[in-house]
C-alpha positions as CSV (number, residue, x, y, z in Angstrom):
1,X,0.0,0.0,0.0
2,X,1.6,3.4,-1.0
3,X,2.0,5.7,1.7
4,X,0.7,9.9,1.6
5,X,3.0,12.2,0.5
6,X,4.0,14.2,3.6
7,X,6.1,17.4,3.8
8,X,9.7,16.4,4.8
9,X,9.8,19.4,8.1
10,X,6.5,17.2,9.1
11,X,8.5,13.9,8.7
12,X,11.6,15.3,10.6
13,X,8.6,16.6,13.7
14,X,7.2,13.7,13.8
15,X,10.4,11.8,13.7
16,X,11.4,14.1,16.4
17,X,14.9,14.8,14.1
18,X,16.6,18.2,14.3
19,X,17.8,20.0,10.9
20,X,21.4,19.2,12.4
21,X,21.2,15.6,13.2
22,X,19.2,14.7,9.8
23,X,22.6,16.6,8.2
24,X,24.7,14.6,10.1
25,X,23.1,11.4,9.6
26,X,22.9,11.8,5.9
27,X,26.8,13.7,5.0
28,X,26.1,16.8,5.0
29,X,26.1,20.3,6.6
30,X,23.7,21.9,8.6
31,X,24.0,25.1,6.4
32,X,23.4,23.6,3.3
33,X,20.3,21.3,4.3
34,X,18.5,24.6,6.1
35,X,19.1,26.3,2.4
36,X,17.6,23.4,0.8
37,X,14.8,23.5,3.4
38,X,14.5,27.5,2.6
39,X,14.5,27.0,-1.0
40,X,17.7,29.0,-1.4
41,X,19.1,25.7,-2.8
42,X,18.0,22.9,-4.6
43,X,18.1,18.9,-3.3
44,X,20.0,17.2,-5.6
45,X,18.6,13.5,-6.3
46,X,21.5,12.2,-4.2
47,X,19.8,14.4,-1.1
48,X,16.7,13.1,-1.2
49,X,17.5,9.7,-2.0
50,X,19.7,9.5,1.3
51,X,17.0,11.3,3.3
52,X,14.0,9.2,2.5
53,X,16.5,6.0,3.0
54,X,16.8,7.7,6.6
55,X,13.4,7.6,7.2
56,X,12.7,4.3,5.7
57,X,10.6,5.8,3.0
58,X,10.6,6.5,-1.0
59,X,11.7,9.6,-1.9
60,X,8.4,10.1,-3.7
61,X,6.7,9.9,-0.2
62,X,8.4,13.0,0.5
63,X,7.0,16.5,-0.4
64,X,10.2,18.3,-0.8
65,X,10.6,22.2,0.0
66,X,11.5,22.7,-3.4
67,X,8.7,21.3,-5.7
């Protein structure tokens, strides 16, 4: 059964994950995921394909900031 789309900042609440430990866990810097989060940057495939494999999900189960 596919599972809703949800908005990756609700994932990471709900998950009870900071912005600073999700960048830890997945390789990179704080600074650069909170752009990504503030649409100053853009996730690269790579970026959402390690943070959906964080949280166990497909990365087209994640509303990303930038779409």
């Amino acid at each position: 059964m596919p599972q809703t789309q949800r908005i990756l900042s609700e994932i990471m609440l709900q998950n009870s994950v900071s912005l600073r430990r999700l960048a830890a866990r997945v390789g990179m810097s704080p600074s650069l995921l909170s752009l990504m989060c503030n649409r100053k940057r853009t996730f690269r495939i790579e970026h959402k394909f390690n943070i959906a494999k964080y949280f166990n999900l497909d990365m087209d189960d994640i509303i990303w900031p930038d779409q």
